[in-house]
N, C-alpha and C positions, 0 to 999 in steps of 0.2 A: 945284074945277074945273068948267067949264063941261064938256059932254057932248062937244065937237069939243075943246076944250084936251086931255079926257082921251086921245083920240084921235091927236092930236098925239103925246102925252108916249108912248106905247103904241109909234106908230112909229118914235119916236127910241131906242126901249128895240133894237126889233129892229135898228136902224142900228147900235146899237152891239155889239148879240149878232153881227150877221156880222162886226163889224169887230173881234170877239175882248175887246172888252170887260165880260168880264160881267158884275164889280162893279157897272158902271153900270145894264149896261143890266136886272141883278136889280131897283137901286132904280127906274128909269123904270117900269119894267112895274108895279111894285108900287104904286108911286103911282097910278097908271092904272086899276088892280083895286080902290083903296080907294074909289077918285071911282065907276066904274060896275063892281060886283063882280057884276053878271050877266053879262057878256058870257065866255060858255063858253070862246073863241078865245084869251082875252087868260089865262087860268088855264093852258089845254095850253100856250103861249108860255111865257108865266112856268115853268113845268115844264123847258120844253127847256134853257131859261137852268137852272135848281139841277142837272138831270140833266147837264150839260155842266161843273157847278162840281163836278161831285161829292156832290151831296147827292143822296143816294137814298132819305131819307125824306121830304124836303123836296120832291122830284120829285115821289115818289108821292101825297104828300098836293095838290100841285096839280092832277095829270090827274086826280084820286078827284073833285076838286071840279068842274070843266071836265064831267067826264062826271055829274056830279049835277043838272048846271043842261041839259047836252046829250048823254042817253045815247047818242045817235048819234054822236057826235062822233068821225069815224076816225082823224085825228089823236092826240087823246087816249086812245084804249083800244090804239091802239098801241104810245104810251108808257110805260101802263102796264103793257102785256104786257111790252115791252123791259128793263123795271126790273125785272119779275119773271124773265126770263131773265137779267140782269145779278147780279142780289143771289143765282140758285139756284147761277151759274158763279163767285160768289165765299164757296162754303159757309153762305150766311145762307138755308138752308131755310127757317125762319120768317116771314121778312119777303118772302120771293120768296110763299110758301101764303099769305098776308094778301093778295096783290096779286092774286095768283087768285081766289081768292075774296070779293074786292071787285069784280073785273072781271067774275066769276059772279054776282054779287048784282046786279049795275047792267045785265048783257045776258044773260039765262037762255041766250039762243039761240046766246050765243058761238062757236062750236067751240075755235077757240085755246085760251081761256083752259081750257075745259075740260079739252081732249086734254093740254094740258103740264099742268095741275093733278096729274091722273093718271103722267103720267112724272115728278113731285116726288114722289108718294106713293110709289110701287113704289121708287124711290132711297132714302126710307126705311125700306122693308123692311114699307109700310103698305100693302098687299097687296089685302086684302079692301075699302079704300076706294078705292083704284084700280080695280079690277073693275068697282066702280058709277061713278067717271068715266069709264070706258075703254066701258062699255056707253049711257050716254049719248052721250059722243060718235058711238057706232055710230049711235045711235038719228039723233043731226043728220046726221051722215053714213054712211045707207049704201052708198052705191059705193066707199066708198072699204077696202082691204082693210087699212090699217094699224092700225083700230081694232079687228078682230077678233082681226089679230095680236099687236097689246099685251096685248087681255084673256088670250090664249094663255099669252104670258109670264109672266105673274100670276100664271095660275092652276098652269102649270107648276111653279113656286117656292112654292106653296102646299100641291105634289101632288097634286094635283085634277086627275089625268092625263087620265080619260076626257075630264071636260069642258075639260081643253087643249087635248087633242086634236081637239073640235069645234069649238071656237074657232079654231086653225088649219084646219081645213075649210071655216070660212065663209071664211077670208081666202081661200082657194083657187077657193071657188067665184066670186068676185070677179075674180082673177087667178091662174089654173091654172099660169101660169109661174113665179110667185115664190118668186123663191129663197130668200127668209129665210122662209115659210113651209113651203117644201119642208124646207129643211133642220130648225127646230129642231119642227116635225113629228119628223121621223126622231130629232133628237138628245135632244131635251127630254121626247119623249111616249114614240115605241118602244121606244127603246132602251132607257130608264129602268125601262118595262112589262117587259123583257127579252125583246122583240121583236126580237130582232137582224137575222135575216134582213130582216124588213120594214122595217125599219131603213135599213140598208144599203142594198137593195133602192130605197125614195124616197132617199136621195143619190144615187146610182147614176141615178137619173131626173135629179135636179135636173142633175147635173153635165151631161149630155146637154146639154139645155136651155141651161146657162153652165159651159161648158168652161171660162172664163178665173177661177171666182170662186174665188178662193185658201182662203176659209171653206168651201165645199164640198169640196175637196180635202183642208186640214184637220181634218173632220168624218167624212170615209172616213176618213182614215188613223189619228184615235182610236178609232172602231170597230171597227178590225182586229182591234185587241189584244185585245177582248174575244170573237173570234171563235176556238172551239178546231178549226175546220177550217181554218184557215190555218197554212200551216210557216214557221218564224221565216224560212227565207229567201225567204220570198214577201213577208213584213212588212217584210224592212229593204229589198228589193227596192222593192215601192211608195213608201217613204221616199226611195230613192233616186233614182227616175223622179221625183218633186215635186220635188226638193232640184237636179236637174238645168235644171229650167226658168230658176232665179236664178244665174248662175257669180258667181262670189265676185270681187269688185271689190278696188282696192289699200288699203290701210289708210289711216286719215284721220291725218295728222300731227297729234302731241299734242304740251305739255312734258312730261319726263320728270317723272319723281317727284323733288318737293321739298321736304322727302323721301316726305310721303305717297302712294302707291299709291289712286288715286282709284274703287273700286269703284263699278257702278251695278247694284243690281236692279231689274228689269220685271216685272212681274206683275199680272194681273187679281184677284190670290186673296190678296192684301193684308187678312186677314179672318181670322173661325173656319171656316179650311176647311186642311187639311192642308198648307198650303204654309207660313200661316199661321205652324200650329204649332212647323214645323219650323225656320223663319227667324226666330223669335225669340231663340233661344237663341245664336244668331249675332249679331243684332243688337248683344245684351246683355253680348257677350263680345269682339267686336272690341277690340281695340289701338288705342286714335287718336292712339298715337304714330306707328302706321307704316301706317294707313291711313284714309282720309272714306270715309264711305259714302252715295249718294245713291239712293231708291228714287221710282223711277216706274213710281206707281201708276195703271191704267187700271183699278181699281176700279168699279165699279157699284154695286154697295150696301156702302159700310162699313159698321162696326161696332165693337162697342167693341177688340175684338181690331184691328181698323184703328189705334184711340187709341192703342194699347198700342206697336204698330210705328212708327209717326208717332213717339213721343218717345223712340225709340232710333235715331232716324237723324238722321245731320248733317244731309243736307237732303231733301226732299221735293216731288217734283212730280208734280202731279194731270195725266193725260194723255187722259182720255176724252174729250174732244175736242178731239187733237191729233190731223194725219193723221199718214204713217208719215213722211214727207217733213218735216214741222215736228219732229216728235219726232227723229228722225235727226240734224235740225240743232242741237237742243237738249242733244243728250247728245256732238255733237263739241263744239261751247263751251264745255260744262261739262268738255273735259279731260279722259274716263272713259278709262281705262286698260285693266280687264275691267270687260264689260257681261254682265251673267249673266240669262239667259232662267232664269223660273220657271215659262213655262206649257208650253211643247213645242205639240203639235197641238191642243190645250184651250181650252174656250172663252175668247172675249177674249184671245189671244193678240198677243204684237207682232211675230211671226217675219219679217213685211215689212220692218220695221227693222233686224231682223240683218240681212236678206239685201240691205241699200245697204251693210254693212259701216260701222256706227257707232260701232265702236269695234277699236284695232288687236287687242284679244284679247278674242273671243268664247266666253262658256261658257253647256252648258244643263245647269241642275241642279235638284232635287227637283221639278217642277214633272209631269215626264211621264216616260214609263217605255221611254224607251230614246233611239236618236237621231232626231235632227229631219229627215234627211237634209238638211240645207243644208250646201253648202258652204262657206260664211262663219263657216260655228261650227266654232269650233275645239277644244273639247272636251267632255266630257260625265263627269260627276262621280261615282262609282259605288263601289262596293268589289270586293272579291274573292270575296265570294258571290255578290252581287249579277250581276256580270259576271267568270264564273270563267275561268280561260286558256282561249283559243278562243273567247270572246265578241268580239275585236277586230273579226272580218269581218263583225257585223251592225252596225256604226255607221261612221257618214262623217268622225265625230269623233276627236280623240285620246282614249283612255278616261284618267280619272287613276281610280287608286284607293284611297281612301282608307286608313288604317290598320285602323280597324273597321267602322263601318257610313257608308252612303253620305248619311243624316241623324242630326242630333240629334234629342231630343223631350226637351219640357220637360211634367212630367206634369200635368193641369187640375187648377187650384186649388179647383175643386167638385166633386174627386171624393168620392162617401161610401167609409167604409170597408168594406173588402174584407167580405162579407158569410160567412156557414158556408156549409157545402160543400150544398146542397142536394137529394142524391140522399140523404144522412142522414136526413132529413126527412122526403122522398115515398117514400124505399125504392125507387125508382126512377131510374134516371139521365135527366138530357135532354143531348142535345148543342145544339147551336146556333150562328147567324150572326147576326151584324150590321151584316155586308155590306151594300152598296147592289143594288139586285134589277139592274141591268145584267150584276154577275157571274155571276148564274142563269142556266142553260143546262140543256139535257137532259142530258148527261154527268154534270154535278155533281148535278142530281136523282137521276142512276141510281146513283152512286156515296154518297150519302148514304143514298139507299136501304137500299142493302147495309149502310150500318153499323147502320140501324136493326133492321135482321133479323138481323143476328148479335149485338146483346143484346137479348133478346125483354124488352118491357116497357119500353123507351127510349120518347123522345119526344124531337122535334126544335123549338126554339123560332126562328123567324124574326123578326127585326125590321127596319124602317128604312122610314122618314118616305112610302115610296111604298103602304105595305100600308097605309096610312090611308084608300083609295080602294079600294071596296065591291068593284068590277069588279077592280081588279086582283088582288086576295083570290081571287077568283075563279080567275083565269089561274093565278096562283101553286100553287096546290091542285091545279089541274090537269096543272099542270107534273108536278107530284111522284107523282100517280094514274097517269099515263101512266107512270113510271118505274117502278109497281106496289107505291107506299108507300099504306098505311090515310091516306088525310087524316084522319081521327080521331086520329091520334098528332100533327099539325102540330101548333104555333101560334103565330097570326101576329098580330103586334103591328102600329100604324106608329111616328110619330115620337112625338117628348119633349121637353120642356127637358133640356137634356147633363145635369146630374147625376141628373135620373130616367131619360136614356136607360142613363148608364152604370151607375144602379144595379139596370138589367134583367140585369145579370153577374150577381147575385142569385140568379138561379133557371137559370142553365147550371152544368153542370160539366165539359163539356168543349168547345173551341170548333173547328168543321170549318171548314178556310180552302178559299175556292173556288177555282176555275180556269178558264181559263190565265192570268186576271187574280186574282194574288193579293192579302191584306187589308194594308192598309203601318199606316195610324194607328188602322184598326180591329184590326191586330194587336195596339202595343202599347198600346192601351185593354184589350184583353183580359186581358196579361198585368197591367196593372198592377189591375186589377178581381181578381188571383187567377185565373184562369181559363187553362189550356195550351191553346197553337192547337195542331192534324194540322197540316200543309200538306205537299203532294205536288210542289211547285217546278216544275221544268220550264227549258226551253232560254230560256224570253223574261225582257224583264230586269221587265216586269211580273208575271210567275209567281214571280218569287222575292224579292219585299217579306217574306214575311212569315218564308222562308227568314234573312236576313240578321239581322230582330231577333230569334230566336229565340236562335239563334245570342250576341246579347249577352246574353241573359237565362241564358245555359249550358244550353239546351236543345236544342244543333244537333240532338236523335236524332228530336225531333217533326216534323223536314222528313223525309219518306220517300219511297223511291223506288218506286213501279207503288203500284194501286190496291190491291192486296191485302195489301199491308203497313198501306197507310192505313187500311183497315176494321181490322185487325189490331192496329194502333198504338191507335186510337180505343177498341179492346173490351178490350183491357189497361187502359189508361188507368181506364177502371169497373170494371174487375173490382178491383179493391184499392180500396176508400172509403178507410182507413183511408191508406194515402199519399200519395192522390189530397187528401184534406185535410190533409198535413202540407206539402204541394207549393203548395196555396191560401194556408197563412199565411205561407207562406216567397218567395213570386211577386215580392212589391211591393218589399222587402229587398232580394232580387237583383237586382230588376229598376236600382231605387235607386241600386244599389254597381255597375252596368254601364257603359260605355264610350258606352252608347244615351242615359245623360244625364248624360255629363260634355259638357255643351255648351263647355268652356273648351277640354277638349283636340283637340274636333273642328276650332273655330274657330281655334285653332292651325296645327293640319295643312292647316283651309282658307287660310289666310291663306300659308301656307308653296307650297302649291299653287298658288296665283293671283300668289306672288312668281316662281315658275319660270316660270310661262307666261311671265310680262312680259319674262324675263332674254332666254326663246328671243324672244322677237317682236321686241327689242331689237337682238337680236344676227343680224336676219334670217334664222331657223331656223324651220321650217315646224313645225305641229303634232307630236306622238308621243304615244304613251300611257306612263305611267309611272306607278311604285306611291308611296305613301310610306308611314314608320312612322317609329315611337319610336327605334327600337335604336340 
């Protein structure tokens, strides 16, 4: 071709791409590229045509060339960016991080490619190479307060608390208003530090600020629980002033079950994190004769425990960015029958979506430790430890209560075995947590204290993923000084890969559950490690997790009531080595032959529970609480 024919042929390509031809106008443009293959314009073109057919490697490798011959070229690094958010939002990590970092390689000064290179990293849980995108990007743009906020979150999840903490300080210093720095400031950095006051104290601000943001709202009312100057009925109280802002809309007409009962779970914690755990053994155990299960996940960072869940569910939808309005309408088309909330007030939550009323029977279950106050939820899944008679007037919900405990747990397939009693060994006892440091407060220092002092020669072992951070080691120690414990007897660990976390049960022999927020999966990791939790329970339904598994493990006597039985309970406990290690070899057995992992018979009852609700919603009967069992 002559230089004007190629020219020609080029523009008859684009005549035919608007007029929906693209087989064509692929070959026209392509012919046009082989006559004059410099021209930058005519390769981004060709790109739009393959991104338009569908070819997304085919796209990319045309804008990669357009921008080789014309780094400037804004057409073209836009489409590359676009393929690279296309290919991240349909799970091709890979091929989206190629696109980035060709778009990085060919314009150092990008921001874009940058900034999202970084939110693909931290989505896979690549943490430490985000940081260095996320500080780059600060570095191209500093006014801008999103990039200090990113680095925050990174490093939050890294627990690299101090320095999240000033990460979100710069974002502040930026914009002193902002609300997602204000908040997970408070959620991510204080509270975790077990800052609670000061915690509370910035949402408490923020909310000022934006009265209307439903995630600051959310973020008080999970805080609460871990506050032991609060009375349960100030807590379902606050629940219920939030819960009153949404009034409960009429149910969305469904078909009825034909014959299966169409379940949907929602959850951010689709993962290895305690929701996780607990919802497997359900997944794996469902009847799909008599019911589909469909989970939408609002996930952030999967993981293989994600994989695990993904291929025990009929179907599967990815929802992180969907708003609460698309999701709403997605889960009435798909016909959900109960829609069961796994996060309660917790981060990533969908509670917007119950409260359009997306499904005619609403339930919140293992996800959060008591009710939602929404009026559109219809019940909240619990036992009879858990929420013993007289628990009904702190929830907006109907309670059901299960037969035994209010989850399953399926126990880690990496755990090592139950190790010897280790006060045999040092001659000395430790007790110990492996609690998350939010539950630490000065009460539980003062009360730990006392047990230290009533077996002289004890020592108390601390762990969890936040004492990995120099400063908070600090705090912690100090915690405990003020309470008038030797820091010399602490010690504090941080985190681990889980089977080195859990084979830090190793060197406890006896395990002190905190308060007012008690241990639910770091309970039974305890028990099944060998190790007996104290726990002192209490009125809230988060005070008594670790009440209820003890309870299946045949140990209800280790839940006691007032502090002085708990120091009391704790110094018997060592004072006998000798059955204190027939109790270690005999934990994991019991625990085994318990009702805490027969996940068949729970997923029964749950299944039996979720078929009443639908009969009353059915039959136009408003919510109620009710028990079920075997008998």
């Amino acid at each position: 071709m002559t230089p004007d024919q190629a020219e020609g042929c080029h523009r008859q390509g684009l005549i035919a791409a608007q007029a929906g031809r693209l087989d064509e106008a692929q070959d026209l443009i392509a012919q046009a590229i082989a006559a004059r293959p410099g021209v930058a314009a005519w390769w981004a073109n060709y790109g739009l045509v393959l991104e338009s057919k569908g070819d997304a490697p085919g796209a990319v490798q045309a804008y990669s060339g357009a921008l080789n011959l014309d780094g400037g070229l804004a057409m073209a690094m836009d489409g590359l960016l676009a393929m690279a958010e296309g290919l991240r939002s349909a799970g091709r990590a890979d091929l989206a991080e190629g696109c980035y970092r060709r778009a990085m390689a060919l314009d150092p000064a990008g921001l874009a490619a940058v900034a999202n290179a970084g939110v693909l990293l931290r989505a896979q849980a690549r943490r430490d190479e985000a940081v260095r995108l996320y500080r780059r990007a600060a570095a191209l743009e500093p006014g801008n307060w999103v990039h200090p906020y990113n680095i925050g979150n990174a490093l939050a999840e890294l627990s690299r608390l101090d320095a999240a903490g000033r990460a979100y300080e710069s974002a502040l210093a930026v914009d002193p208003a902002r609300a997602e720095a204000l908040a997970n400031r408070s959620t991510r950095v204080l509270s975790v530090q077990g800052r609670l006051a000061e915690s509370l104290a910035g949402v408490e601000r923020a909310l000022r600020l934006h009265p209307g943001a439903d995630s600051l709202h959310t973020a008080r009312l999970f805080l609460m629980q871990f506050d032991p100057g609060r009375t349960m009925a100030q807590v379902a109280q606050a629940h219920a002033d939030w819960g009153a802002r949404y009034p409960d809309r009429p149910a969305p007409a469904v078909a009825a079950p034909a014959p299966k009962l169409r379940i949907g779970y929602v959850s951010p914690d689709f993962r290895a994190h305690p929701v996780g755990f607990f919802l497997e053994p359900v997944l794996a155990a469902h009847d799909r004769d008599a019911v589909e299960v469909v989970c939408y996940a609002n996930t952030a960072n999967p993981d293989w425990k994600t994989e695990r869940l993904r291929a025990l569910a009929d179907a599967w939808v990815w929802t992180a960015g969907m708003s609460d309005a698309e999701l709403g309408e997605r889960i009435r088309a798909d016909n959900i029958h109960v829609l069961v909330d796994l996060a309660g007030h917790t981060f990533g939550n969908r509670l917007g979506v119950f409260a359009t009323r997306a499904a005619p029977v609403q339930v919140t279950w293992a996800g959060y430790v008591g009710t939602t106050g929404l009026p559109a939820m219809d019940y909240l899944i619990s036992d009879r430890r858990q929420s013993p008679e007289g628990a009904d007037g702190w929830a907006i919900e109907g309670i059901v209560r299960m037969p035994d405990s209010y989850v399953p747990w399926g126990p880690p397939d990496d755990a090592p075995p139950v190790a010897p009693l280790p006060m045999l060994t040092r001659g000395t006892p430790t007790f110990g947590s492996l609690n998350a440091l939010p539950k630490l407060n000065p009460a539980v220092a003062a009360l730990w204290t006392r047990v230290l002092d009533a077996v002289p020669g004890s020592r108390l072992l601390l762990r969890t993923p936040g004492l990995d951070d120099a400063a908070q080691r600090v705090r912690t120690l100090d915690l405990f000084a003020r309470a008038g414990a030797d820091p010399a007897r602490l010690d504090l660990l941080g985190g681990a890969p889980h089977r080195e976390f859990l084979g830090g049960y190793g060197a406890i022999d006896v395990a002190l559950d905190p308060f007012p927020y008690s241990g639910g999966l770091t309970t039974l990791e305890a028990l099944w490690m060998g190790v007996p939790v104290v726990t002192l329970g209490g009125e809230r339904f988060c005070s008594r997790h670790a009440a209820t598994h003890l309870a299946s493990a045949g140990l209800s006597g280790l839940a006691v009531e007032g502090e002085d039985a708990y120091v009391a309970m704790a110094a018997a406990l060592v004072s006998d080595p000798e059955a204190l290690a027939g109790l270690r070899g005999l934990l994991r057995d019991r625990l085994r032959a318990s009702p805490a992992l027969d996940g068949l018979r729970f997923t029964r009852a749950l299944e039996a529970a979720f078929g009443a609700m639908w009969q009353r919603a059915a039959a136009g009967q408003g919510r109620a609480s009710f028990a079920l069992n075997f008998d």
